[in-house]
C-alpha positions as CSV (number, residue, x, y, z in Angstrom):
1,X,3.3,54.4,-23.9
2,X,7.2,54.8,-25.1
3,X,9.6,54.2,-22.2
4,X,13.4,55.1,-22.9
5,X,15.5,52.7,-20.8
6,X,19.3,53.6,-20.5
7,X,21.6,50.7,-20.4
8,X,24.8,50.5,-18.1
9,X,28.3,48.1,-18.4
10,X,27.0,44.6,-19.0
11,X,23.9,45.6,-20.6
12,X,25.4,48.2,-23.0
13,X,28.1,46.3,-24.5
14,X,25.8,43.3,-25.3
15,X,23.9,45.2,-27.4
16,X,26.0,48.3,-27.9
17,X,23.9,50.5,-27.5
18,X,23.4,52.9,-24.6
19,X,19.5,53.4,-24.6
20,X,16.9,51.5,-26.0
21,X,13.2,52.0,-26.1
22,X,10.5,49.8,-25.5
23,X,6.1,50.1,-25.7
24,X,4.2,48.9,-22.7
25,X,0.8,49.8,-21.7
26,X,-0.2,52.7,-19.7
27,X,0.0,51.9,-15.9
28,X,2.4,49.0,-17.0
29,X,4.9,48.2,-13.6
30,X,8.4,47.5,-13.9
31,X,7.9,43.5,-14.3
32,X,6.1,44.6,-17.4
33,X,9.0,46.7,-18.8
34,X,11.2,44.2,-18.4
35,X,9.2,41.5,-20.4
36,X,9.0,44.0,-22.8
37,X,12.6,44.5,-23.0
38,X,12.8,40.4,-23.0
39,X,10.6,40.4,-25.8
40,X,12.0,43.4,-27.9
41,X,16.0,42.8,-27.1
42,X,16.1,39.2,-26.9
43,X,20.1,39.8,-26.3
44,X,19.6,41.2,-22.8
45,X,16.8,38.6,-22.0
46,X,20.1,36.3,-19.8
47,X,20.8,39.5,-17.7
48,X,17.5,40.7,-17.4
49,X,16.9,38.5,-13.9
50,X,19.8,39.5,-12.2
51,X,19.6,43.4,-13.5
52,X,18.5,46.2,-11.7
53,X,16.1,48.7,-12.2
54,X,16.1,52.6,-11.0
55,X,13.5,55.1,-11.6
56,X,13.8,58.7,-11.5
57,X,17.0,58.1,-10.1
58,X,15.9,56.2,-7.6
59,X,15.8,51.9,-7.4
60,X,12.6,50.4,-8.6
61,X,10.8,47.1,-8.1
62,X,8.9,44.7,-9.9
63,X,5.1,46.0,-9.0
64,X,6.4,49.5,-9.2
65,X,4.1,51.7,-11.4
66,X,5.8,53.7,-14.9
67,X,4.3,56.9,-15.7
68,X,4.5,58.6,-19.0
69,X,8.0,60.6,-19.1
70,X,9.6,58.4,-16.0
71,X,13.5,58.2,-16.7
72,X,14.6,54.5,-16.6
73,X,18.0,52.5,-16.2
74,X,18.6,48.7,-16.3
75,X,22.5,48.1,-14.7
76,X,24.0,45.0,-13.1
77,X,24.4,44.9,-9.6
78,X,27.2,47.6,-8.2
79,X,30.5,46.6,-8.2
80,X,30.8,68.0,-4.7
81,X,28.6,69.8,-2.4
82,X,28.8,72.5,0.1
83,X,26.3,72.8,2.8
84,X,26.7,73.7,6.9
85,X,30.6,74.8,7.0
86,X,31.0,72.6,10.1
87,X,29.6,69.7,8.8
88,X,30.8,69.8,5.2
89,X,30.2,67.1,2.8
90,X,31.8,66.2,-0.5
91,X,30.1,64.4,-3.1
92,X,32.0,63.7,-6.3
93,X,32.7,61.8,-9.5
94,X,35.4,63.5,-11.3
95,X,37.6,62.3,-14.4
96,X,40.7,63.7,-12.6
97,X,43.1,62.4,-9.9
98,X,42.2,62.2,-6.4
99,X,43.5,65.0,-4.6
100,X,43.6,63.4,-1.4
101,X,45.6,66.5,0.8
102,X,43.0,68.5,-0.6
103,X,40.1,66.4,0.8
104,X,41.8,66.0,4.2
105,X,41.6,69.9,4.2
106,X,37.8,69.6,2.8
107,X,36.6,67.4,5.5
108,X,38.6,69.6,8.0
109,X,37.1,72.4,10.6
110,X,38.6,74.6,12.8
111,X,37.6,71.9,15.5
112,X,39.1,68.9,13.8
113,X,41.7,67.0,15.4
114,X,41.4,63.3,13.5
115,X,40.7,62.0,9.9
116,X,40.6,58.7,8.7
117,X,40.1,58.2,5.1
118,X,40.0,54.9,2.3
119,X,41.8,54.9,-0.8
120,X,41.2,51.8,-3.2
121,X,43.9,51.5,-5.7
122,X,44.1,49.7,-9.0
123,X,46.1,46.4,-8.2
124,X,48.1,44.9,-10.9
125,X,46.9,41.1,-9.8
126,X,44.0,39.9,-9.2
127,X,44.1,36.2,-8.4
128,X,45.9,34.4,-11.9
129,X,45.0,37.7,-13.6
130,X,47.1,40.3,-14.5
131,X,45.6,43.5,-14.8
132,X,46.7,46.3,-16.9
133,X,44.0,49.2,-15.9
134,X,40.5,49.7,-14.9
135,X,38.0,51.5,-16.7
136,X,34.9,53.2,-14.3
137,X,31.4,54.3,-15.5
138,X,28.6,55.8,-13.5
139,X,25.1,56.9,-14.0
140,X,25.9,60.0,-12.7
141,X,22.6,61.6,-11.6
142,X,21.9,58.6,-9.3
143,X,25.0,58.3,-8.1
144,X,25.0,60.9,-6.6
145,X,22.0,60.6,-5.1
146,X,22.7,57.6,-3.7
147,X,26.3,58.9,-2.3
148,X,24.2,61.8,-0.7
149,X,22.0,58.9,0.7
150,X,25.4,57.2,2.6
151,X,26.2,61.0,3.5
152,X,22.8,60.8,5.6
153,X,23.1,57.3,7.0
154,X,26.4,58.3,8.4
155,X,25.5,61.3,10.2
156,X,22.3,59.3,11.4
157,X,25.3,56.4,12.8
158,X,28.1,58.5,14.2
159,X,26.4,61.8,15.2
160,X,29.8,63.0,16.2
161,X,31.3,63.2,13.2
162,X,32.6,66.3,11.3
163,X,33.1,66.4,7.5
164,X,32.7,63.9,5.2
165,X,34.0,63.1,1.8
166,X,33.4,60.5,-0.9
167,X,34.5,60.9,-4.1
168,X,35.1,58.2,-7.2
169,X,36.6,58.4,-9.9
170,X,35.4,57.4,-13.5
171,X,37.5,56.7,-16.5
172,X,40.8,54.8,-16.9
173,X,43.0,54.2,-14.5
174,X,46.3,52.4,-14.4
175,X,47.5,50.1,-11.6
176,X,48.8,52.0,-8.4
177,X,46.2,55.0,-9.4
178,X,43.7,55.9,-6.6
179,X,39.9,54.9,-7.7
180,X,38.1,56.0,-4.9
181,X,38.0,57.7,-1.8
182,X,36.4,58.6,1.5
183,X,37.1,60.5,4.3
184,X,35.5,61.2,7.9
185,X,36.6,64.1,10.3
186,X,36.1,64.7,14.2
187,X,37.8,66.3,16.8
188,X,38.8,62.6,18.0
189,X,39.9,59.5,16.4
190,X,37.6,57.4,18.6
191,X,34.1,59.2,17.7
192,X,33.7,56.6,15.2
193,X,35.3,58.4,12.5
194,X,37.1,54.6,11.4
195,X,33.6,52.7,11.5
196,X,32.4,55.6,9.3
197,X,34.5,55.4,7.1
198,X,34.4,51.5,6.6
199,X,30.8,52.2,6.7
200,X,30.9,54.2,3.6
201,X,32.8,52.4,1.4
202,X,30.8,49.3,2.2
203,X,27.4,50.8,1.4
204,X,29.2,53.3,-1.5
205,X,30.0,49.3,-3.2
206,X,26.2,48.1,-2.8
207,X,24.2,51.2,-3.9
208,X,26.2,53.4,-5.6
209,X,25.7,52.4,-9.7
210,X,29.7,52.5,-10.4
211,X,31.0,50.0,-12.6
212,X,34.5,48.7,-13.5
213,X,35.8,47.6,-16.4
214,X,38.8,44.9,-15.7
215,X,41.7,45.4,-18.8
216,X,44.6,42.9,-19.4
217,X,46.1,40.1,-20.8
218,X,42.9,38.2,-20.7
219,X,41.1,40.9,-22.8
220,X,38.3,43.3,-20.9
221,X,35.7,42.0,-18.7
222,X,32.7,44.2,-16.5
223,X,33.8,43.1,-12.8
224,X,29.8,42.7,-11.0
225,X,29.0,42.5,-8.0
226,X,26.2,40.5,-6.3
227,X,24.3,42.8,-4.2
228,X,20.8,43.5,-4.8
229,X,19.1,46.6,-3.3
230,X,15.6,46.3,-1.5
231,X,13.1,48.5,-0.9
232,X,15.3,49.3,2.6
233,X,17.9,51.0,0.5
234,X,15.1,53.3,-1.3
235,X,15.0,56.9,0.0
236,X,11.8,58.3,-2.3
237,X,9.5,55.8,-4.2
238,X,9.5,56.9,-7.6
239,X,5.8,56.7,-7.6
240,X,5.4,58.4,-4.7
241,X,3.1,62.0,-4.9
């Protein structure tokens, strides 16, 4: 069968392409796709052992099965919604500037008395570096996903809290320019709205497929990061029924 694999950051500018197809057997698991991409893009064959592999939106693992029609990506590891007007979430990856007065008032209830939120910022060093801007991609659909995911694990965590916002930008952005956010509500600062936060952006770095493109005197260079997701981080097996 014909699998189309998307290709994210790293992988896309080696061989610049965004997609590429490759033919495995029917039944074939992921371990055989990627031999197959080995053997048909010998280019991505370096990356392919440090790459990861999502499914239907989801992450995929070597012995996972492919099934005729499954939607594949191969990226490098990660560098809006209304619901219960109480509890309201905000999911987001927007091409505009953060708003961040307007989240305050998104996370906020009529019985919210504390918000904490994290901003990260482009900074104009990073060690010897100086950096001009930073370009973000995603892949959207599971990004979001996955930023619903960290919605969950939060509420699961800190039962206490309110509202809860995380929102990324994607695009260029120039130093001083806000690149991310998230923000917990509660009626008190000390019903773990802080740890939430913190919480958020930590998992946000390791399971959300965001990239960032470093720009500056030194030329343009993907920034990876180096954690790898295991079946732990996996809401719905893509080869589940």
């Amino acid at each position: 069968m014909e699998v189309q694999v998307r290709l994210f950051a790293t992988l896309k500018d080696r061989i610049g392409r965004e997609a590429i197809s490759v033919h495995v057997p029917e039944g074939a698991s992921v371990a055989d796709l990627l031999q197959a991409v080995a053997e048909a893009y010998p280019a991505l064959h370096p990356y392919l052992a440090s790459a990861v592999v999502a499914v239907n939106h989801e992450f995929a693992f070597p012995h996972d099965a492919l099934r005729p029609g499954d939607e594949v990506a191969l990226f490098p590891p990660v560098s809006g919604g209304e619901g219960n007007p109480s509890r309201p979430e905000i999911v987001a990856l927007t091409t505009e500037p953060i708003d961040l007065d307007a989240l305050v008032r998104a996370v906020s209830t009529p019985r919210t008395g504390a918000v904490a939120m994290f901003t990260g910022v482009v900074r104009g060093e990073d060690g010897a570096r100086q950096v001009q801007a930073l370009e973000y991609e995603a892949y959207a659909p599971m990004a979001e996903a996955k930023m619903r995911q960290i919605l969950a694990e939060i509420r699961a965590r800190w039962p206490l809290v309110q509202g809860i916002a995380l929102v990324q930008r994607l695009g260029r952005m120039v130093v001083g320019e806000v690149t991310v956010a998230v923000a917990v509500s509660s009626s008190h600062r000390h019903e773990g709205i802080f740890e939430a936060a913190r919480y958020g952006i930590d998992r946000l770095k390791e399971i959300v497929p965001v990239w960032k493109k470093e720009i500056g005197a030194h030329g343009e260079v993907w920034v990876e990061g180096h954690y790898h997701p295991s079946p732990a981080d996996v809401t719905r097996r893509p080869d589940a029924g």
